[in-house]
SEFIZA-3560 file (N, C-alpha, C; in Angstrom, 3 decimals):
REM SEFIZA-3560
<numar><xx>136.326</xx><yy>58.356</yy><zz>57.077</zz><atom>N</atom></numar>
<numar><xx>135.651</xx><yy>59.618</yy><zz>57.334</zz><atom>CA</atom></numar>
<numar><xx>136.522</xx><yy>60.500</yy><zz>58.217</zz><atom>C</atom></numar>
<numar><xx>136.431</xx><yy>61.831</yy><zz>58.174</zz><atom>N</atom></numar>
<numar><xx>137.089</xx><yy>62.678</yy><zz>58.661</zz><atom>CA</atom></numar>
<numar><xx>136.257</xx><yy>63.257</yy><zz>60.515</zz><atom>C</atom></numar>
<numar><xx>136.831</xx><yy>63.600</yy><zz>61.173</zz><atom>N</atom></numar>
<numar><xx>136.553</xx><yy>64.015</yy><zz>62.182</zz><atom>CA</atom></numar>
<numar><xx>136.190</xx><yy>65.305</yy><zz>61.990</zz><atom>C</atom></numar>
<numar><xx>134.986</xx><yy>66.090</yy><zz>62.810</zz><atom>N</atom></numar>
<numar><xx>134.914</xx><yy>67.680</yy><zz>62.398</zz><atom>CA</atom></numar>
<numar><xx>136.433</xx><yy>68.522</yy><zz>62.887</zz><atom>C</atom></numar>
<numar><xx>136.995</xx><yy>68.078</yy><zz>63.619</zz><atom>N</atom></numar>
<numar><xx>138.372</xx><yy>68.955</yy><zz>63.446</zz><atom>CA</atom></numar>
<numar><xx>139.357</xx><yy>68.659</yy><zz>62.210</zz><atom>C</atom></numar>
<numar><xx>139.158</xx><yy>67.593</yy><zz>62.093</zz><atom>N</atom></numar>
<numar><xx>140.138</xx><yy>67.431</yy><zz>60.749</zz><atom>CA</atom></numar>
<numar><xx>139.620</xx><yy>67.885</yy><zz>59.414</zz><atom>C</atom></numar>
<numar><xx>138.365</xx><yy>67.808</yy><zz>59.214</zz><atom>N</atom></numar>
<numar><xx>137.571</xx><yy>69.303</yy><zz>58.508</zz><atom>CA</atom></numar>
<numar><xx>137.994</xx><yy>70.372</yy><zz>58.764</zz><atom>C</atom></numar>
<numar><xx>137.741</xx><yy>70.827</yy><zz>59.795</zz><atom>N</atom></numar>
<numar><xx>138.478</xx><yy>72.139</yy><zz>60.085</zz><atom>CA</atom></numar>
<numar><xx>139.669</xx><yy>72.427</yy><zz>59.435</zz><atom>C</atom></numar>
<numar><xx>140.863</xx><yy>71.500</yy><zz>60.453</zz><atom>N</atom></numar>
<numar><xx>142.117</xx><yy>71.957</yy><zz>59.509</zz><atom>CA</atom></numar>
<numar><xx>142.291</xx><yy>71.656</yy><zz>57.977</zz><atom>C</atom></numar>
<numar><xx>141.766</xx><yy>70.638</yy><zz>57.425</zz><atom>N</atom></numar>
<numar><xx>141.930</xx><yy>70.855</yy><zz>56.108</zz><atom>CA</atom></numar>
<numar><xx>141.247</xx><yy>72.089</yy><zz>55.734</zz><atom>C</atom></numar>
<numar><xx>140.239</xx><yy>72.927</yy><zz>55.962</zz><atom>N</atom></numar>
<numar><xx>139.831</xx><yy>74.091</yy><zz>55.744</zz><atom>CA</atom></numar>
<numar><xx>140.748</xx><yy>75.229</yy><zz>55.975</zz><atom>C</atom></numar>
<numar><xx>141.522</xx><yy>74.946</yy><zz>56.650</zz><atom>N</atom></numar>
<numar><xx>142.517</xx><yy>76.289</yy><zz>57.403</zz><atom>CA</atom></numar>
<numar><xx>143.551</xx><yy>76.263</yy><zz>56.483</zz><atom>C</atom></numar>
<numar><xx>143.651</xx><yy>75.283</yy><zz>55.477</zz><atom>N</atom></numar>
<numar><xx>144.820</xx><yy>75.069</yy><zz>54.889</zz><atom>CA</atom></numar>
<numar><xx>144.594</xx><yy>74.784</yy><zz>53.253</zz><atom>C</atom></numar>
<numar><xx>143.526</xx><yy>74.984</yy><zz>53.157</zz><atom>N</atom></numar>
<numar><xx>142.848</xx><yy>75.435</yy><zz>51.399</zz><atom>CA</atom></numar>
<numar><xx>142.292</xx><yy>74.082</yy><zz>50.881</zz><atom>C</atom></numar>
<numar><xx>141.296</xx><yy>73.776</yy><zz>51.599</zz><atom>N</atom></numar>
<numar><xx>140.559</xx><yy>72.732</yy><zz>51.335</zz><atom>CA</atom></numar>
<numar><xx>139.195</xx><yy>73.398</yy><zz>50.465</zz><atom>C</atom></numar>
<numar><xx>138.799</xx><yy>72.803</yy><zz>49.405</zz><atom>N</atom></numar>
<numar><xx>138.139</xx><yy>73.512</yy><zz>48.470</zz><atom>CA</atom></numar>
<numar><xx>136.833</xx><yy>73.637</yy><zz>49.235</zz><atom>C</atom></numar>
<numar><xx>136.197</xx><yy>74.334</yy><zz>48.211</zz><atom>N</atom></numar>
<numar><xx>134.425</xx><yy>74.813</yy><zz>48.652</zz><atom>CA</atom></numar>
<numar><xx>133.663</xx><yy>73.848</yy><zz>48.251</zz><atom>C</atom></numar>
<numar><xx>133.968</xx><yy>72.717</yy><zz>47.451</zz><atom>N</atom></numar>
<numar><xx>133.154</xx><yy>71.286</yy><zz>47.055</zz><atom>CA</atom></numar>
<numar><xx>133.609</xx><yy>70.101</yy><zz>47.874</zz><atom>C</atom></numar>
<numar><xx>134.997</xx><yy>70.144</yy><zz>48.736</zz><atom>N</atom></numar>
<numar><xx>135.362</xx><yy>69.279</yy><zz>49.740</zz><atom>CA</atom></numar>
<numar><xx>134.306</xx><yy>69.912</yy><zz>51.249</zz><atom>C</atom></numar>
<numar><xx>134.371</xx><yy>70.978</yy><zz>51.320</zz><atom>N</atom></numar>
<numar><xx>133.666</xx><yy>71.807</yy><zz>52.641</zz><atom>CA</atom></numar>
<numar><xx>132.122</xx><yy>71.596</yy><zz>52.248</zz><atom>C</atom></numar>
<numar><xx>131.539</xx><yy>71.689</yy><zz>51.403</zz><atom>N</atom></numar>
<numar><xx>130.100</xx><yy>71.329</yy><zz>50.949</zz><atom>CA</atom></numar>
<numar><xx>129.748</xx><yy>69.901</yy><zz>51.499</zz><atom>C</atom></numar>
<numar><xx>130.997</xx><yy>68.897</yy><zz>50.627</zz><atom>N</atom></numar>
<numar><xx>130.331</xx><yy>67.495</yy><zz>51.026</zz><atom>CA</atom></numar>
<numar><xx>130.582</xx><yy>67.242</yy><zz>52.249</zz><atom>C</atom></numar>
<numar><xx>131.452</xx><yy>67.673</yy><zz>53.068</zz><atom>N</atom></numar>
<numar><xx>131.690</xx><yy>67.535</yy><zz>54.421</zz><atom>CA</atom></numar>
<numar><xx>130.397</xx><yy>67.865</yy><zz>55.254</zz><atom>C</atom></numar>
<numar><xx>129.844</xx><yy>68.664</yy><zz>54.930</zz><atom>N</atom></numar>
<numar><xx>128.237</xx><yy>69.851</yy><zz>55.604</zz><atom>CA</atom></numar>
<numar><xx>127.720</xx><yy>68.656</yy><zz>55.596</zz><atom>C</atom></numar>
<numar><xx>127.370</xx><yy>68.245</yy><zz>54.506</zz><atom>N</atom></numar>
<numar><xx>126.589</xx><yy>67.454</yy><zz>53.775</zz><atom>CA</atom></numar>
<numar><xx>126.610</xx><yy>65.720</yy><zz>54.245</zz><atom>C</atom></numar>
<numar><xx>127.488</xx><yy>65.717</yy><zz>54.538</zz><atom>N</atom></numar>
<numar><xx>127.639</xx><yy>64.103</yy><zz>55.517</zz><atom>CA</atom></numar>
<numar><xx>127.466</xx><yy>64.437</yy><zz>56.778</zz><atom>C</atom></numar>
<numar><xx>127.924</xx><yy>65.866</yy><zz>57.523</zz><atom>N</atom></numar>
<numar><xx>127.580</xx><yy>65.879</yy><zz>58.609</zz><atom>CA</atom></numar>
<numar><xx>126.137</xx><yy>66.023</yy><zz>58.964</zz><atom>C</atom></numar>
<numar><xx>125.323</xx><yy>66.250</yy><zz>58.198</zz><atom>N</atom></numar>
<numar><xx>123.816</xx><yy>66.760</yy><zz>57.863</zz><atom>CA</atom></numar>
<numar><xx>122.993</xx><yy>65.661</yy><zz>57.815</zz><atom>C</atom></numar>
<numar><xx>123.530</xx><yy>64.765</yy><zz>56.762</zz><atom>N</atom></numar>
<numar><xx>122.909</xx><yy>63.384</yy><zz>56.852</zz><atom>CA</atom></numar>
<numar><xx>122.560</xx><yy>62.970</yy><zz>57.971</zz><atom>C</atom></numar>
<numar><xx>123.738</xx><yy>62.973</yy><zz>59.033</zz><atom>N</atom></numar>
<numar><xx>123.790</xx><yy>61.759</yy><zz>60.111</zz><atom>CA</atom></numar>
<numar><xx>122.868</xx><yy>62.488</yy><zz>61.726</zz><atom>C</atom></numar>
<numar><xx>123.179</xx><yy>63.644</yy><zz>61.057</zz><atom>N</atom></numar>
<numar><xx>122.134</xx><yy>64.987</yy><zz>62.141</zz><atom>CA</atom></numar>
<numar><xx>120.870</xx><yy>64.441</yy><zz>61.981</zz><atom>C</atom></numar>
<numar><xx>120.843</xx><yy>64.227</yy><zz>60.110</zz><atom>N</atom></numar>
<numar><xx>119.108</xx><yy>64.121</yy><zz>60.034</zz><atom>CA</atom></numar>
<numar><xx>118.474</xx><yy>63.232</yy><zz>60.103</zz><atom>C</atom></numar>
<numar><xx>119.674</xx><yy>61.799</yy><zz>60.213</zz><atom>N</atom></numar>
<numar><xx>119.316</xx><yy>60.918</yy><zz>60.584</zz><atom>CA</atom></numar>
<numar><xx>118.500</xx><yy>60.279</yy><zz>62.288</zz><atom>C</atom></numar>
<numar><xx>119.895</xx><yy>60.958</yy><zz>62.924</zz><atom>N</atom></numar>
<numar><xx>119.552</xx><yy>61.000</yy><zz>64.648</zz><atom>CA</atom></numar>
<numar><xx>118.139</xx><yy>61.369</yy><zz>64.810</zz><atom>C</atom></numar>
<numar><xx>117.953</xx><yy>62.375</yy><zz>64.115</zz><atom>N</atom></numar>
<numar><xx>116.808</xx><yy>63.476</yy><zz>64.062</zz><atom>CA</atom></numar>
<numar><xx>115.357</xx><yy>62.638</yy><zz>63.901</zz><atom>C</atom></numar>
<numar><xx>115.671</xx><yy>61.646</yy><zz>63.093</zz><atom>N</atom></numar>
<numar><xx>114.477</xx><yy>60.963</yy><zz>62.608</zz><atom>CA</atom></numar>
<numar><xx>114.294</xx><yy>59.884</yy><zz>63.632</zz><atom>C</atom></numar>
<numar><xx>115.551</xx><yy>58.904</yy><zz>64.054</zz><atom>N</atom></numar>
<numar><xx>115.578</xx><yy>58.333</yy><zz>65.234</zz><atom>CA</atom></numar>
<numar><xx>115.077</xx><yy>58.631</yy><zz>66.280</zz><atom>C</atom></numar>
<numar><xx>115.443</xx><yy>60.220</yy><zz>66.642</zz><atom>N</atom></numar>
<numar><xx>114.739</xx><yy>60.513</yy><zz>68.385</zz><atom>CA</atom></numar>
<numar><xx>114.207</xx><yy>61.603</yy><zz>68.341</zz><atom>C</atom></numar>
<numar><xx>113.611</xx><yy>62.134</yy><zz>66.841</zz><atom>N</atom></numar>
<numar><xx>112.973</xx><yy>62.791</yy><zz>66.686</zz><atom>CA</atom></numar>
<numar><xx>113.538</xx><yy>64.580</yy><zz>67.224</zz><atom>C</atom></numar>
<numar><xx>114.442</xx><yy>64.285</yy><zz>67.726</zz><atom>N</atom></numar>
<numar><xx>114.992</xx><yy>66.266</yy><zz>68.151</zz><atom>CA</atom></numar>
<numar><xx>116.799</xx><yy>65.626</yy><zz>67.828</zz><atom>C</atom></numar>
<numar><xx>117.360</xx><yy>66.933</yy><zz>67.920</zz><atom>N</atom></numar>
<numar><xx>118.942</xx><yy>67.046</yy><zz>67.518</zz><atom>CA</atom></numar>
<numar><xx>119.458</xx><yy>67.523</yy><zz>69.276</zz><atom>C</atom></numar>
<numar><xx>118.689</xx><yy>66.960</yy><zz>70.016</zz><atom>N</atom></numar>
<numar><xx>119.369</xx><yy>67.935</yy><zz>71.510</zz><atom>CA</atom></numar>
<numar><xx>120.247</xx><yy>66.856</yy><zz>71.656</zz><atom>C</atom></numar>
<numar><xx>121.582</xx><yy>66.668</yy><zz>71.083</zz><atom>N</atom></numar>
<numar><xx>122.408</xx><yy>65.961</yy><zz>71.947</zz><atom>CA</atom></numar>
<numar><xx>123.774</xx><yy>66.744</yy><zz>72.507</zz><atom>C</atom></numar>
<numar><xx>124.538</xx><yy>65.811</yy><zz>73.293</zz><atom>N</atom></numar>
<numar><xx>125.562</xx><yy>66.453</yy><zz>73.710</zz><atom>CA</atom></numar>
<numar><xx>127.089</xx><yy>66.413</yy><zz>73.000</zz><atom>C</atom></numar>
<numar><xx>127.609</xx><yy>67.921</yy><zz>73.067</zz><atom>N</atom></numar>
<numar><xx>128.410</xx><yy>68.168</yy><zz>72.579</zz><atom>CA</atom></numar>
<numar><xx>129.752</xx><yy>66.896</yy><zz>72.333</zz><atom>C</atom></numar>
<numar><xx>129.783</xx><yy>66.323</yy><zz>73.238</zz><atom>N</atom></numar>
<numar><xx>130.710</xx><yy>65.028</yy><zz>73.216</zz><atom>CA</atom></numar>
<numar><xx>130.065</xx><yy>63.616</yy><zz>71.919</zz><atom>C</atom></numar>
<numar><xx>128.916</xx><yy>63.946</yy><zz>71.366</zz><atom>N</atom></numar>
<numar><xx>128.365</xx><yy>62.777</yy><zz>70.809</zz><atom>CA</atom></numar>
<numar><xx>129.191</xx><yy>62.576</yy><zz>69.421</zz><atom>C</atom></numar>
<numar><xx>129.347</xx><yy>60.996</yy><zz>69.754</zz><atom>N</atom></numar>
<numar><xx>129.621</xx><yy>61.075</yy><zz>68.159</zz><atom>CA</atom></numar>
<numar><xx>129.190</xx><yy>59.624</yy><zz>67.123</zz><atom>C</atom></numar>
<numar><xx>129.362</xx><yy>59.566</yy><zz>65.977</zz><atom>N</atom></numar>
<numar><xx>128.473</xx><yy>59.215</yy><zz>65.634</zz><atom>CA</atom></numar>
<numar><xx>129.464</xx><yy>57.181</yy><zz>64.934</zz><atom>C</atom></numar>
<numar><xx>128.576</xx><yy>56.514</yy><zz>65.245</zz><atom>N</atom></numar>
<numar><xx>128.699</xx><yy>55.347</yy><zz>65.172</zz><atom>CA</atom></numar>
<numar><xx>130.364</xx><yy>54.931</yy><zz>64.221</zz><atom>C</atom></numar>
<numar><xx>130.956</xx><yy>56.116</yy><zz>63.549</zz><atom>N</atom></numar>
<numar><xx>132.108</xx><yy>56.177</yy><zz>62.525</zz><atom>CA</atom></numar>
<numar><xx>132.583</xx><yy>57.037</yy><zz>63.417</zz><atom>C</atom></numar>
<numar><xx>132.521</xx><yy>57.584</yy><zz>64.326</zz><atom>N</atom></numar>
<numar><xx>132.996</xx><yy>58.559</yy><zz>64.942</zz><atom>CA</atom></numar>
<numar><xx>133.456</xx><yy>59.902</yy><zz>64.992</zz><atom>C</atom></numar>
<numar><xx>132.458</xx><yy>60.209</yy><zz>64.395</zz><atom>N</atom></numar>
<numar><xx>131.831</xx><yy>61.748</yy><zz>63.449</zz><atom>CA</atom></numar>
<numar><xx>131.836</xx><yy>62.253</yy><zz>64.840</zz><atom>C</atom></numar>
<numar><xx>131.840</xx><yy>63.742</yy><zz>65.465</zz><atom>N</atom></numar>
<numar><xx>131.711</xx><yy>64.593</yy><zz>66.264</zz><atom>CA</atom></numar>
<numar><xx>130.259</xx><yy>65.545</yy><zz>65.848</zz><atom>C</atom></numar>
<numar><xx>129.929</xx><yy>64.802</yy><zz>66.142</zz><atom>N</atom></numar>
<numar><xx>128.364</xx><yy>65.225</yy><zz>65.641</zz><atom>CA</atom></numar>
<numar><xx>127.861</xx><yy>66.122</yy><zz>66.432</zz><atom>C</atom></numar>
<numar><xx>128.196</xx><yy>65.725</yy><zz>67.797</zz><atom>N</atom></numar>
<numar><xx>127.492</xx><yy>66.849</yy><zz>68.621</zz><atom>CA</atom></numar>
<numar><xx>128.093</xx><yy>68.279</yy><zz>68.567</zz><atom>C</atom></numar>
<numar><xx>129.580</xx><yy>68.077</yy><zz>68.384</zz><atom>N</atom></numar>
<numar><xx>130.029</xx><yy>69.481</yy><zz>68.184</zz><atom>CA</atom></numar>
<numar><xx>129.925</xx><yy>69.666</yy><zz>67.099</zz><atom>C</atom></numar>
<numar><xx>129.692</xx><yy>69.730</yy><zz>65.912</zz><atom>N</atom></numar>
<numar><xx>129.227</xx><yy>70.100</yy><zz>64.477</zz><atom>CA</atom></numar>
<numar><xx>127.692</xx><yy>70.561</yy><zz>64.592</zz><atom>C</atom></numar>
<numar><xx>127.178</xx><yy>70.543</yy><zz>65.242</zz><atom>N</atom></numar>
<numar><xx>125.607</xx><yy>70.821</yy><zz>65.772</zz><atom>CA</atom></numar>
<numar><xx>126.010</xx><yy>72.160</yy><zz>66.523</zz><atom>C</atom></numar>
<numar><xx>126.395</xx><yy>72.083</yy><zz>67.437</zz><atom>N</atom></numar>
<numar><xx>126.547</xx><yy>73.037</yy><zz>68.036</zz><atom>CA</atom></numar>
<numar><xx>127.263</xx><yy>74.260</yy><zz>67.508</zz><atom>C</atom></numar>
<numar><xx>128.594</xx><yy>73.906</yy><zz>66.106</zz><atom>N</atom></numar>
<numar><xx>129.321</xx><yy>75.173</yy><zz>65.571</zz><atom>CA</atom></numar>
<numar><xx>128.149</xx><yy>75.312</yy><zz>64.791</zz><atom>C</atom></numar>
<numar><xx>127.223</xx><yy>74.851</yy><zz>63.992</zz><atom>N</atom></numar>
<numar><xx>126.225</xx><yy>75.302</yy><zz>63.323</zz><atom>CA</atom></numar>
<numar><xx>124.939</xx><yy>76.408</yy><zz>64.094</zz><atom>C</atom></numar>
<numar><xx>125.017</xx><yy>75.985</yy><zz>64.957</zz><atom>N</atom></numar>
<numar><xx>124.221</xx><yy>77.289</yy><zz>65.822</zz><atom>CA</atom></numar>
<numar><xx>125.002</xx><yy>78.529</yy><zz>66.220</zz><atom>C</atom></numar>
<numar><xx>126.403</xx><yy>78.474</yy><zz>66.413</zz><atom>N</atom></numar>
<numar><xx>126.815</xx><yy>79.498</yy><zz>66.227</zz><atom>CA</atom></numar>
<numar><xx>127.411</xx><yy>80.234</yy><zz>65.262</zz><atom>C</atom></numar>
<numar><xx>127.878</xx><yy>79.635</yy><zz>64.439</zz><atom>N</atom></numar>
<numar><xx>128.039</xx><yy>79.845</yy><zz>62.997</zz><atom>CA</atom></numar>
<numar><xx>126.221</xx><yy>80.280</yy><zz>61.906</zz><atom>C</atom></numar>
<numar><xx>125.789</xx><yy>80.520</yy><zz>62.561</zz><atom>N</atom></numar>
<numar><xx>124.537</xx><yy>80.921</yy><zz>61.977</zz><atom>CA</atom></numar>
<numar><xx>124.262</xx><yy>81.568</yy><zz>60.669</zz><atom>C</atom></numar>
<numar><xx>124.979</xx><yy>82.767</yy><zz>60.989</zz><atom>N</atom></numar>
<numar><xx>125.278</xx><yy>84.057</yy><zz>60.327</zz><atom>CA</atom></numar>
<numar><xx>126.007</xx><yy>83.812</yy><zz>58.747</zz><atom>C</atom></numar>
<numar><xx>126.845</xx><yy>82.523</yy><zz>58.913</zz><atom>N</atom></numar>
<numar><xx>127.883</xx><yy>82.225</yy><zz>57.659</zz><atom>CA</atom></numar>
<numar><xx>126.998</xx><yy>80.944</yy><zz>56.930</zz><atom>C</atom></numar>
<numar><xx>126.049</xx><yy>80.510</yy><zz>57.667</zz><atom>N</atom></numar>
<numar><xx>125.702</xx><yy>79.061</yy><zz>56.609</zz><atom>CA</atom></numar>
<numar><xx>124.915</xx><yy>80.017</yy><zz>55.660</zz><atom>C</atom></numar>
<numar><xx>124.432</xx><yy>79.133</yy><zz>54.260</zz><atom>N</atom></numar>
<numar><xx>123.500</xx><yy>79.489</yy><zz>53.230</zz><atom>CA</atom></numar>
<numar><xx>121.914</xx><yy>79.329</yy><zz>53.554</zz><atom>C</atom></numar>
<numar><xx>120.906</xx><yy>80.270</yy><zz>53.162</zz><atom>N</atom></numar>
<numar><xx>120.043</xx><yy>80.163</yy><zz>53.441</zz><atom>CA</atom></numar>
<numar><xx>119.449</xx><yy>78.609</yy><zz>53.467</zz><atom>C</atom></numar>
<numar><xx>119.959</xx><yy>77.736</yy><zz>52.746</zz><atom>N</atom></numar>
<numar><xx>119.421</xx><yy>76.485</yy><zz>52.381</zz><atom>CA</atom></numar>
<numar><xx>120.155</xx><yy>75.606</yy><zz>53.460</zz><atom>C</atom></numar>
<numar><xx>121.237</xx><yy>75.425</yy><zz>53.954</zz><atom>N</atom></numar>
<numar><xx>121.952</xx><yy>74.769</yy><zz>55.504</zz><atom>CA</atom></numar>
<numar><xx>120.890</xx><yy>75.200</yy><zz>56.486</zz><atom>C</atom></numar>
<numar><xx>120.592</xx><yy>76.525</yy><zz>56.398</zz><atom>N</atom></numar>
<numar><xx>119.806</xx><yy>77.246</yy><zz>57.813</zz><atom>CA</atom></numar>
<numar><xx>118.366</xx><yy>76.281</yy><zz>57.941</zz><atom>C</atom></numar>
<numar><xx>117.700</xx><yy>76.749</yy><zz>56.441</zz><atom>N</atom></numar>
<numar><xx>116.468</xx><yy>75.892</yy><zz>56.140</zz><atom>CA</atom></numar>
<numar><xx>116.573</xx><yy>74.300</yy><zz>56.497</zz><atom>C</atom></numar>
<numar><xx>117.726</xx><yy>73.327</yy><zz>56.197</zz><atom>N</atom></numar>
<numar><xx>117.978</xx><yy>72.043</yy><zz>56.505</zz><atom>CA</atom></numar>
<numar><xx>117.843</xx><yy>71.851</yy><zz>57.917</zz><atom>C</atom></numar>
<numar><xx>118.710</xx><yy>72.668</yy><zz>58.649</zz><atom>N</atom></numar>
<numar><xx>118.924</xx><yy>72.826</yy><zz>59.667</zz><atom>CA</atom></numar>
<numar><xx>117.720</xx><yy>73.038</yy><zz>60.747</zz><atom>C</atom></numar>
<numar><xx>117.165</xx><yy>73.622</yy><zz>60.075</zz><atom>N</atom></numar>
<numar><xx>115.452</xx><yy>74.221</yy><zz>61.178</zz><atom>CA</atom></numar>
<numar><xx>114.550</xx><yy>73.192</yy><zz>60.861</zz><atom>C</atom></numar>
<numar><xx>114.905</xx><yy>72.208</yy><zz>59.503</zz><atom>N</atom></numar>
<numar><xx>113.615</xx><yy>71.396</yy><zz>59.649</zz><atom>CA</atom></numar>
<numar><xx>114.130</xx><yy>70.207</yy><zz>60.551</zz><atom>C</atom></numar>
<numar><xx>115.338</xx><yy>69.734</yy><zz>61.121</zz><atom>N</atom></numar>
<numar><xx>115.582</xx><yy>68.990</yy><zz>61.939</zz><atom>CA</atom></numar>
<numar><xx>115.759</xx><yy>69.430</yy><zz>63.105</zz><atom>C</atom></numar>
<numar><xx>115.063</xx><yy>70.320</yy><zz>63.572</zz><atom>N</atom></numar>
<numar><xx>115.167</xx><yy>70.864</yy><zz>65.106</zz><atom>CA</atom></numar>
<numar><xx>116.383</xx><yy>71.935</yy><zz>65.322</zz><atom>C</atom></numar>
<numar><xx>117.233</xx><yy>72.072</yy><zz>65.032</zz><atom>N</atom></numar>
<numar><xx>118.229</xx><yy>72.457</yy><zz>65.248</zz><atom>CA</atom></numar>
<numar><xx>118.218</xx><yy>73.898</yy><zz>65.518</zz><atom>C</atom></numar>
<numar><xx>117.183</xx><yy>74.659</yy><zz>64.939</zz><atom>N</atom></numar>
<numar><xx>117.024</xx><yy>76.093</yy><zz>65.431</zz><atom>CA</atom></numar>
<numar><xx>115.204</xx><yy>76.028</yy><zz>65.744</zz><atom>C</atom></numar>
<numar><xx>115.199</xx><yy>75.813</yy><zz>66.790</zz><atom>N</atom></numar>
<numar><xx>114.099</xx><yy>75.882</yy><zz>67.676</zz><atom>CA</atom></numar>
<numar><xx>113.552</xx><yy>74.510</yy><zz>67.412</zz><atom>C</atom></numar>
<numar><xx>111.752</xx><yy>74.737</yy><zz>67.141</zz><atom>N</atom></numar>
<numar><xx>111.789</xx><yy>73.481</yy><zz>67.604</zz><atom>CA</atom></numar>
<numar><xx>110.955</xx><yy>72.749</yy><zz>66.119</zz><atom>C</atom></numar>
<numar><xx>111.157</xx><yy>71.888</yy><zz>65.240</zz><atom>N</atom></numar>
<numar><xx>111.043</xx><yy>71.463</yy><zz>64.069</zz><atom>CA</atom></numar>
<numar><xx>109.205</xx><yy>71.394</yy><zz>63.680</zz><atom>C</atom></numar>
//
């Protein structure tokens, strides 16, 4: 598995829109997983995830990145806490 920075740079460097999808998309899982575990997504930016996913900062570029996800990330996103409160 890739780290969210190493997502990144493969993105900076023409990583397709079906590699960047499934990337969302594993990072989403393991969000929605936590989510179901402790029931909210408030963790800290340093968290990461048992593979050593950067989960907490992928949470956090998703709240500020707001504006660029698809209505359907946003929707994923709000039903696991992540924009207010689920």
């Amino acid at each position: 598995e890739l780290n969210s920075k190493q997502v990144l740079m493969l993105h900076k460097v023409g990583l397709s829109s079906k590699q960047e999808k499934q990337a969302w998309e594993t990072l989403y899982f393991y969000a929605k997983d936590y989510y179901i575990e402790h029931g909210n997504t408030d963790i800290s930016r340093t968290y990461r995830t048992v593979d050593g996913l950067m989960l907490g900062a992928w949470i956090e570029r998703q709240k500020i990145n707001y504006a660029h996800l698809s209505a359907d990330q946003r929707q994923k996103l709000s039903d696991i806490g992540v924009y207010g409160n689920a």
